[in-house]
N, CA, C and O atoms as a GROMACS GRO file, in nm:
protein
  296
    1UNK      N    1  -6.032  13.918  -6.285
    1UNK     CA    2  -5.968  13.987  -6.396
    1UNK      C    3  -5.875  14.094  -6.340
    1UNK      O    4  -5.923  14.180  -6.266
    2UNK      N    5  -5.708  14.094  -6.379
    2UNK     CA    6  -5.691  14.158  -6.334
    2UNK      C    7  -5.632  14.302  -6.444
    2UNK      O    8  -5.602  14.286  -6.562
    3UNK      N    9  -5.624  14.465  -6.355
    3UNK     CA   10  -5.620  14.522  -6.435
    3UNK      C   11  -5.472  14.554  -6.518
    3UNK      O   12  -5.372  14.526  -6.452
    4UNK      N   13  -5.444  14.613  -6.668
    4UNK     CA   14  -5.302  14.572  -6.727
    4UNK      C   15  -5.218  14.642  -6.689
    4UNK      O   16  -5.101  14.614  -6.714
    5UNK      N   17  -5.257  14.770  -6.607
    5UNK     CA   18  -5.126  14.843  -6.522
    5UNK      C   19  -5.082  14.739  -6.396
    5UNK      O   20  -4.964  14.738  -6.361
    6UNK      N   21  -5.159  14.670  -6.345
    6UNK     CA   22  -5.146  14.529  -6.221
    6UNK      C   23  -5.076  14.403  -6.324
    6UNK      O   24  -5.013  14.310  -6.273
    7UNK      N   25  -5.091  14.412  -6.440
    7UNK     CA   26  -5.090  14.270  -6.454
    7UNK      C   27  -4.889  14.289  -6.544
    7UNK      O   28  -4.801  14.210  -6.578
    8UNK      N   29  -4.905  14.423  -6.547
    8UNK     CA   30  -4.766  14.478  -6.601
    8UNK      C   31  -4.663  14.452  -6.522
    8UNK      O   32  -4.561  14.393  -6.557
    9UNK      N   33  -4.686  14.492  -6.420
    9UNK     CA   34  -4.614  14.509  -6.281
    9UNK      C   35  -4.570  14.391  -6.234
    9UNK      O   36  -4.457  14.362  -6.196
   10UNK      N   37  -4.731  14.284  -6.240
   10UNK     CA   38  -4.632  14.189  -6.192
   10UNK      C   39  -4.556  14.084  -6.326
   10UNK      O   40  -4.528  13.968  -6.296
   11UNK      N   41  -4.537  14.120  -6.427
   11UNK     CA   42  -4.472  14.015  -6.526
   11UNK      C   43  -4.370  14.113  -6.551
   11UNK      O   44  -4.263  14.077  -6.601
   12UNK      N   45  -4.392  14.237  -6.521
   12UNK     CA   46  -4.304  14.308  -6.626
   12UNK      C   47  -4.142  14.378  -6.560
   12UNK      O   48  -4.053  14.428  -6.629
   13UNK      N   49  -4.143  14.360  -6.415
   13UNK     CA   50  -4.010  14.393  -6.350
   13UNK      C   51  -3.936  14.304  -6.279
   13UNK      O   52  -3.853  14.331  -6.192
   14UNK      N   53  -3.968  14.198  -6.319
   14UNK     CA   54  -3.886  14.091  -6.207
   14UNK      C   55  -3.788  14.000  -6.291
   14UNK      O   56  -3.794  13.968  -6.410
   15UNK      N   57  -3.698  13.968  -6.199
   15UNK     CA   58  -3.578  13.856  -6.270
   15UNK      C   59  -3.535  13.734  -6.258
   15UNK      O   60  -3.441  13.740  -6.178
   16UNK      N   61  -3.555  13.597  -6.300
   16UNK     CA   62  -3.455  13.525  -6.230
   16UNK      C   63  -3.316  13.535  -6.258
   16UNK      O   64  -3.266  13.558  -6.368
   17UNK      N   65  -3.232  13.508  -6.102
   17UNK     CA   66  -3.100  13.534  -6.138
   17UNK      C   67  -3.072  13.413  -6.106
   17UNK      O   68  -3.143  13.345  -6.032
   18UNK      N   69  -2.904  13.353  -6.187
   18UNK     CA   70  -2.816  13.255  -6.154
   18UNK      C   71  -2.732  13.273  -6.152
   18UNK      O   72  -2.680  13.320  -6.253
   19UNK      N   73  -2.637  13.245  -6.006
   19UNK     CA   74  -2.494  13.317  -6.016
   19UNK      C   75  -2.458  13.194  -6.006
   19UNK      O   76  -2.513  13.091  -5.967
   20UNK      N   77  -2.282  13.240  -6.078
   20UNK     CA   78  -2.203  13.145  -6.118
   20UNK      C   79  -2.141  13.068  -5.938
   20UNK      O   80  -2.112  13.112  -5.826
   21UNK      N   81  -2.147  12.966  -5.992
   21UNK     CA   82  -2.075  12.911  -5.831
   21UNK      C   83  -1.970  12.896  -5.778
   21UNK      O   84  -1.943  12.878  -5.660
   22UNK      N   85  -1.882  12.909  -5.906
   22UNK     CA   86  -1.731  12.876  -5.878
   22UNK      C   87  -1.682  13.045  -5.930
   22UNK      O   88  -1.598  13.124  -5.887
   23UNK      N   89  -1.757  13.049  -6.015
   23UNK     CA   90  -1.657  13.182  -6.100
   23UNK      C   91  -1.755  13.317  -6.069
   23UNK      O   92  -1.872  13.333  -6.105
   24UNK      N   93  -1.678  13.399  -5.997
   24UNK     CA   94  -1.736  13.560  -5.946
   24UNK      C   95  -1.774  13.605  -6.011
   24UNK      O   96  -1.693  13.603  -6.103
   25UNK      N   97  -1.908  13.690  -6.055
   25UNK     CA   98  -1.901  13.790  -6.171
   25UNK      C   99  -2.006  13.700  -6.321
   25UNK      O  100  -2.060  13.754  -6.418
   26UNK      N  101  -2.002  13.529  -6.278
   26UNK     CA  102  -2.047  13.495  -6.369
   26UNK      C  103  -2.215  13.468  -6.357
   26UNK      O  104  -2.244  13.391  -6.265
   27UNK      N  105  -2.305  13.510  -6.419
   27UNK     CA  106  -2.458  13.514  -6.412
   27UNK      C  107  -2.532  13.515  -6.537
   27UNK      O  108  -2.492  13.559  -6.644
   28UNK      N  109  -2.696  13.435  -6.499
   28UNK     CA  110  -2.764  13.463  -6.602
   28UNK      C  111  -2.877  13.481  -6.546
   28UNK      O  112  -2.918  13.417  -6.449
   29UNK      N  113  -2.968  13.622  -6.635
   29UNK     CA  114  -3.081  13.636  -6.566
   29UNK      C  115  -3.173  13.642  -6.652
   29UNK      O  116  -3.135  13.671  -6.766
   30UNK      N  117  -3.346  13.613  -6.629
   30UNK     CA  118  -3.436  13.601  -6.702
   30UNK      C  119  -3.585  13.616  -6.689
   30UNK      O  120  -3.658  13.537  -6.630
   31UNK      N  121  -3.622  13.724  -6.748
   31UNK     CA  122  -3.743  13.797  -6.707
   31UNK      C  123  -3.822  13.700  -6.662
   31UNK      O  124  -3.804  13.593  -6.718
   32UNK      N  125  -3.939  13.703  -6.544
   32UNK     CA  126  -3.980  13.630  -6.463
   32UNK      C  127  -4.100  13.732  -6.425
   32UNK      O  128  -4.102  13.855  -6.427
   33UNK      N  129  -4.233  13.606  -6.377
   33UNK     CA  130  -4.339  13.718  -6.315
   33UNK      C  131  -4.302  13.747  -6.198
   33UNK      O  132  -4.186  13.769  -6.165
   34UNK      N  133  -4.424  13.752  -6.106
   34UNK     CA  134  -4.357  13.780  -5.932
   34UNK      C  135  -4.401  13.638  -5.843
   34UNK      O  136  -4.406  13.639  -5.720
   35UNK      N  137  -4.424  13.544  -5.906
   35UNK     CA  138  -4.399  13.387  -5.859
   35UNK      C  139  -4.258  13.326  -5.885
   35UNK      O  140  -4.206  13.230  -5.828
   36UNK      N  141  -4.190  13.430  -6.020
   36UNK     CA  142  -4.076  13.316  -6.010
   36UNK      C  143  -4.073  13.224  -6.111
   36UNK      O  144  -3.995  13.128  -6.118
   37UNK      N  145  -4.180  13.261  -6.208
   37UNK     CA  146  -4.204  13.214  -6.302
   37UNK      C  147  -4.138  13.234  -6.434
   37UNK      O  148  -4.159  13.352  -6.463
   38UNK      N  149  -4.070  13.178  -6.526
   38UNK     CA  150  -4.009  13.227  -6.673
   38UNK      C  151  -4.112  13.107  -6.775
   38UNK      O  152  -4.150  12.990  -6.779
   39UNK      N  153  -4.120  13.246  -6.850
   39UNK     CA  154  -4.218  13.176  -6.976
   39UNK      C  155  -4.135  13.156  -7.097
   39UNK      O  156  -4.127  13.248  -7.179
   40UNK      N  157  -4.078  13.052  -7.115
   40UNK     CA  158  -3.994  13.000  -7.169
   40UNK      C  159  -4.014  12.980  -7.310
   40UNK      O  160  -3.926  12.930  -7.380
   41UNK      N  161  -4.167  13.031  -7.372
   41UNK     CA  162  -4.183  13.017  -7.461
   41UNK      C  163  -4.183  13.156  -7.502
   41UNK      O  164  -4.230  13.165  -7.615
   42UNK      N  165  -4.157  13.239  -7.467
   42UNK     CA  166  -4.140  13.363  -7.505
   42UNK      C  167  -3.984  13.426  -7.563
   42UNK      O  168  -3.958  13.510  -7.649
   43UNK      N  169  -3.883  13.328  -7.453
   43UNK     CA  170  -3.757  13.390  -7.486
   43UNK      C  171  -3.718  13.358  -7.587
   43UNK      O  172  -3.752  13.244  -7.618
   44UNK      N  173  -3.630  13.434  -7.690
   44UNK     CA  174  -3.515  13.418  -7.783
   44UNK      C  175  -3.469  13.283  -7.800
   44UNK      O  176  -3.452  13.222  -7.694
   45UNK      N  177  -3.444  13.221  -7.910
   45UNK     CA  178  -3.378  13.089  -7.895
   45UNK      C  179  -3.235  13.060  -7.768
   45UNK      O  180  -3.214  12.997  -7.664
   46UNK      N  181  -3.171  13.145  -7.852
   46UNK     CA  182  -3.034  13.178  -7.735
   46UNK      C  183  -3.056  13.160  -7.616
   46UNK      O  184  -3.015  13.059  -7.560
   47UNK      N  185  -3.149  13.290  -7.529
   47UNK     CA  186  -3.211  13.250  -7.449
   47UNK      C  187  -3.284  13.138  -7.367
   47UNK      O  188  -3.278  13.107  -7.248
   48UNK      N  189  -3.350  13.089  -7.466
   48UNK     CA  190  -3.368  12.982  -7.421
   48UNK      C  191  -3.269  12.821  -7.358
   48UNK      O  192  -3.257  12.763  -7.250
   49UNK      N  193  -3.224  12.807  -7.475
   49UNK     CA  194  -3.098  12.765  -7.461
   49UNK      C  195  -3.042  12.752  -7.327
   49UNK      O  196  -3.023  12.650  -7.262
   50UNK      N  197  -3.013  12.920  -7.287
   50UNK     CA  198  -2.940  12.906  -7.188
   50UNK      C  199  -2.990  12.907  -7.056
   50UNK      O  200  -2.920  12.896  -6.955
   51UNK      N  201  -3.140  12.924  -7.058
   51UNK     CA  202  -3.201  12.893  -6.925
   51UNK      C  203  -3.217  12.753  -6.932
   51UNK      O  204  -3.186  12.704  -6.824
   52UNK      N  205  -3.250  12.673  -7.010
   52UNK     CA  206  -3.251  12.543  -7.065
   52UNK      C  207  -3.086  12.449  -6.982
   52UNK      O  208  -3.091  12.333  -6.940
   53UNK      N  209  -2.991  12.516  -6.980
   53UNK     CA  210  -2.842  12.448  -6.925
   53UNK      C  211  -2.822  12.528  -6.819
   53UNK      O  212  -2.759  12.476  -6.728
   54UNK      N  213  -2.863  12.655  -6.802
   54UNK     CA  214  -2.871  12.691  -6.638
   54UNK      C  215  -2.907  12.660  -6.580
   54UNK      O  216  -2.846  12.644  -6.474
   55UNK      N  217  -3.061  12.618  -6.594
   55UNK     CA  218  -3.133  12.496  -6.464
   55UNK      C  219  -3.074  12.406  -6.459
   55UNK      O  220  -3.026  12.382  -6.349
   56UNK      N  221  -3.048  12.319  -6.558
   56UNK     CA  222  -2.995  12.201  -6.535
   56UNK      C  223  -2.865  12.181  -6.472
   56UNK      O  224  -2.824  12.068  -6.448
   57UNK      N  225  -2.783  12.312  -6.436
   57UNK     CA  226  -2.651  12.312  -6.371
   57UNK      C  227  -2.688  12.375  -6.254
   57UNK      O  228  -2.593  12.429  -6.196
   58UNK      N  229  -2.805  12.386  -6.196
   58UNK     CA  230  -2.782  12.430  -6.057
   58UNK      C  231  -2.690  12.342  -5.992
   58UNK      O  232  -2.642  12.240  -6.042
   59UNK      N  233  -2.666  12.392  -5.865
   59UNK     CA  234  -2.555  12.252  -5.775
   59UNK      C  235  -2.467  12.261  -5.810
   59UNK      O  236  -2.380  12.275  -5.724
   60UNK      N  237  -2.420  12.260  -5.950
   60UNK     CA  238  -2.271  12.223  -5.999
   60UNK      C  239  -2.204  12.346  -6.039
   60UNK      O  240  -2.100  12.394  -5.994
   61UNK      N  241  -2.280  12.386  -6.128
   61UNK     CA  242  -2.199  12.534  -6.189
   61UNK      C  243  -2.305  12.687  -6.153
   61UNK      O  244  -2.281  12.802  -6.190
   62UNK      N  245  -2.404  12.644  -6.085
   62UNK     CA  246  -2.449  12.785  -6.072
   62UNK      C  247  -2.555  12.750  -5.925
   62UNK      O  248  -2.621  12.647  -5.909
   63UNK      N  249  -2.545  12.868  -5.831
   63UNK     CA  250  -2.615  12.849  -5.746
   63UNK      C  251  -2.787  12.831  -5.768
   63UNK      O  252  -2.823  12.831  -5.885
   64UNK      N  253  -2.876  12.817  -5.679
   64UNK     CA  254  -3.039  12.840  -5.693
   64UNK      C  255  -3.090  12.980  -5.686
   64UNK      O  256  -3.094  13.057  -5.590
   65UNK      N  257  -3.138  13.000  -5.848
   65UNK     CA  258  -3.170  13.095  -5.867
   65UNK      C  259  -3.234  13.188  -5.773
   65UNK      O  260  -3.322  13.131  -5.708
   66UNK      N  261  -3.219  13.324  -5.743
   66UNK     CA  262  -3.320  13.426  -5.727
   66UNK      C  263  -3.408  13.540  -5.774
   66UNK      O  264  -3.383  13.629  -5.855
   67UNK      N  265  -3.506  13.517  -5.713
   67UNK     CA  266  -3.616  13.606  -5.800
   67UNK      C  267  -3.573  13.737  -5.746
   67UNK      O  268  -3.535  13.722  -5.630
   68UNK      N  269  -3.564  13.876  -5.792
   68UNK     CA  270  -3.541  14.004  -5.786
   68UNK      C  271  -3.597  14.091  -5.842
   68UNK      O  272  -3.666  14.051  -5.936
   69UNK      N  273  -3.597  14.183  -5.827
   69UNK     CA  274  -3.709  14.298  -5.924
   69UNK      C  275  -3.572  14.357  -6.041
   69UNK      O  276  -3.454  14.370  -6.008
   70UNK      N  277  -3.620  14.380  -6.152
   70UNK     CA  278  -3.512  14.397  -6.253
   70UNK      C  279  -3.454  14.520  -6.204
   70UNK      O  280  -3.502  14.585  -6.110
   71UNK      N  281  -3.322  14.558  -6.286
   71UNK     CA  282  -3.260  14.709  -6.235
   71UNK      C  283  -3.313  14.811  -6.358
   71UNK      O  284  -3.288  14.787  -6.476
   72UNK      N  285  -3.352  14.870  -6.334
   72UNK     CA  286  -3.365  15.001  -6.360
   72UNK      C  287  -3.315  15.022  -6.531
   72UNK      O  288  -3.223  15.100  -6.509
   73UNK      N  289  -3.316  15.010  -6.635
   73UNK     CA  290  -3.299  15.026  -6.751
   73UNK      C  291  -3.269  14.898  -6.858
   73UNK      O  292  -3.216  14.885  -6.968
   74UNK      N  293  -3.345  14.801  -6.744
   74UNK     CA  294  -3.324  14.657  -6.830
   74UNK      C  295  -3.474  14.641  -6.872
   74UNK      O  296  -3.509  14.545  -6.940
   0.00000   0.00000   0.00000
């Protein structure tokens, strides 16, 4: 069992990122635990959506995601 200041920490600051591959500046990112994990049933439709066509465009239009710790007022 773990405790909810531990279990905060690890769901509650991390990101996946996808940067655009061709185009600078272009990204999408999406709260993630600290495996790297997105719970997909949590996000926003929109959201969803668009992690939904971001994976599926790795290779082509967006590099392989990275996991990161979120910035500071997100």
């Amino acid at each position: 069992m773990s405790h909810p200041s531990q279990e905060s920490a690890r769901t509650g600051c991390y990101e996946l990122r996808f940067e655009g591959l061709y185009c600078f500046g272009r990204s999408y990112a999406f709260p993630c635990d600290a495996d790297g994990n997105v719970q997909v049933a949590l996000l926003s439709d929109q959201a969803r959506s668009n992690y939904q066509r971001v994976s599926a465009s790795v290779g082509r239009e967006f590099l392989a995601p990275v996991k990161r710790i979120q910035p500071r007022g997100h």
